[in-house]
C-alpha positions as CSV (number, residue, x, y, z in Angstrom):
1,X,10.6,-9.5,-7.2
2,X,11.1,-12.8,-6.3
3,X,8.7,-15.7,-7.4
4,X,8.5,-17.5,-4.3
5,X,5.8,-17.7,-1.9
6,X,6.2,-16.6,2.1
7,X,5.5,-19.2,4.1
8,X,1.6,-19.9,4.5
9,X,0.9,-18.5,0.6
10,X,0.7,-16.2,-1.7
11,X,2.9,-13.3,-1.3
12,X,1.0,-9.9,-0.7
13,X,2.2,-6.4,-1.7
14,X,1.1,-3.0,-0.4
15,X,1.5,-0.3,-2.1
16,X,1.0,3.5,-0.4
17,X,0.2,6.7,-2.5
18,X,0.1,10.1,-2.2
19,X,-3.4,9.7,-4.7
20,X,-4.7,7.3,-6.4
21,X,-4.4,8.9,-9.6
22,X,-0.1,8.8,-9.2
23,X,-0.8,5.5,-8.5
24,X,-1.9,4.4,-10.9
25,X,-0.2,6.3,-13.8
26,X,3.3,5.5,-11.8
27,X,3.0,2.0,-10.8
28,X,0.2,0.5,-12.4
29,X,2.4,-1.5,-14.6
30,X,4.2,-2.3,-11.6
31,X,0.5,-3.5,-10.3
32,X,0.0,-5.3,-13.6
33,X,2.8,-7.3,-13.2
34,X,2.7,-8.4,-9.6
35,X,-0.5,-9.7,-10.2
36,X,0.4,-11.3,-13.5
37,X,2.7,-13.6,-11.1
38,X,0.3,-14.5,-8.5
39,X,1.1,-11.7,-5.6
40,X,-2.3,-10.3,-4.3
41,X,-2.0,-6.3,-4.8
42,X,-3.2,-3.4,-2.1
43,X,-3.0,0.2,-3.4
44,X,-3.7,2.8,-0.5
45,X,-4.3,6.4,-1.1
46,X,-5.8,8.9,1.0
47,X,-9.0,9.1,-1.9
48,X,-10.0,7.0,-4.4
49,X,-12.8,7.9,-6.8
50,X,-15.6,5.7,-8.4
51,X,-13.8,5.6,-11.7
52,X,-10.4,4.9,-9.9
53,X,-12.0,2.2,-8.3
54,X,-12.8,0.3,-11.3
55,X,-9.4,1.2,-12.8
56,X,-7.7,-0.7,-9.8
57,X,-10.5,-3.2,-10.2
58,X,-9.6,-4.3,-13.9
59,X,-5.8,-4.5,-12.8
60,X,-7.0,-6.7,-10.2
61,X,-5.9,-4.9,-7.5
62,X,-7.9,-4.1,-4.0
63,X,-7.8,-0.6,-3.2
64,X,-9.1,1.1,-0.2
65,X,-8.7,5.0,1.2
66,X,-6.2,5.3,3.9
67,X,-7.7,4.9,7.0
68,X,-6.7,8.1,8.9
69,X,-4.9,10.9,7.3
70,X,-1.4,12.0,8.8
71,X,-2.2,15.1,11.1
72,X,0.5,17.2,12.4
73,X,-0.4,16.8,15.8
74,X,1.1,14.1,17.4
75,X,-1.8,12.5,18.9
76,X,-2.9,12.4,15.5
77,X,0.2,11.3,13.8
78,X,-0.1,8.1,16.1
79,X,-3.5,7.6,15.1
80,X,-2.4,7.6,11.4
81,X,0.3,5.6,12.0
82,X,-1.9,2.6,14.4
83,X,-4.3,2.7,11.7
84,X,-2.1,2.3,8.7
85,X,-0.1,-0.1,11.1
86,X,-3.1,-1.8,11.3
87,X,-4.1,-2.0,8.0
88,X,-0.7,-3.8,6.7
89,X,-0.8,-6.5,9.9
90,X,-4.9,-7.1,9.5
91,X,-3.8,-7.8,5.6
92,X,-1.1,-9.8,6.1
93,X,1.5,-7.7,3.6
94,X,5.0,-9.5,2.5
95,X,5.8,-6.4,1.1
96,X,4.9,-2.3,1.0
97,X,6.2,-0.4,-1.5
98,X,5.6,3.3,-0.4
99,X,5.4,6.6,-3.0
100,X,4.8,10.1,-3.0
101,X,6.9,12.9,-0.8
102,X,3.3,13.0,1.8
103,X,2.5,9.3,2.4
104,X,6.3,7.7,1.9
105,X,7.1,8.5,5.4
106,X,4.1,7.1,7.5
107,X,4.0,4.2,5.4
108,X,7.6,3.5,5.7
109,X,6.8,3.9,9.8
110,X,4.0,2.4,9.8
111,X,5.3,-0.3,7.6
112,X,8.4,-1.2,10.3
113,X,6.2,-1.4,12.9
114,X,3.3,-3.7,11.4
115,X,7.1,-6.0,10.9
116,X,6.3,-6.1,7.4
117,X,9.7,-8.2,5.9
118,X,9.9,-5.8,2.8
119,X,9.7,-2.3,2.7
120,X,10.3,0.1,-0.1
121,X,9.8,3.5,-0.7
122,X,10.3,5.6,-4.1
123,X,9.9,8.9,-5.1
């Protein structure tokens, strides 16, 4: 990760989940560290729980339920992918690091089309 700033601030990663749990067992250290250097931190998964919440919370990451869940129709696959599009241009994210076989793909898409400069996706 590089330490510079985009232009216009701090630099902003998203990151996209299959759950919020595998979030953050897998990448909370991850998290941990972007914050650590100054990068504001989104996690995304489809549900986030109470205690989850304040688990994100004392990592000092934002986290917020995906908007729209991926449907398998394709009216609704565009509505997932708008809204997750959405999501990354209303927030401003430098970066998206996507996870998880289920939400890799519509954050990747959704991702490209929000322009963001840096995408990522992991297993």
């Amino acid at each position: 990760m590089a330490t510079h700033a985009p232009r216009g601030g701090t630099r902003r990663l998203a990151l996209a989940g299959s759950s919020a749990a595998h979030l953050l067992r897998a990448r909370g250290g991850l998290m941990r560290a972007a914050v650590d250097r100054g990068c504001r931190v989104l996690a995304l998964a489809p549900e986030i729980t109470a205690g989850q919440a304040e688990a994100f919370e004392a990592l000092g990451v934002e986290a917020r339920a995906l908007p729209v869940r991926p449907a398998f129709s394709l009216l609704g696959g565009r509505k997932a992918l708008s809204a997750l599009r959405d999501v990354f241009t209303d927030w401003n994210a430098h970066t998206v690091l996507a996870t998880g076989i289920s939400a890799a793909p519509s954050a990747v898409a959704a991702a490209r089309a929000a322009k963001v400069p840096h995408i990522a996706a992991l297993a």
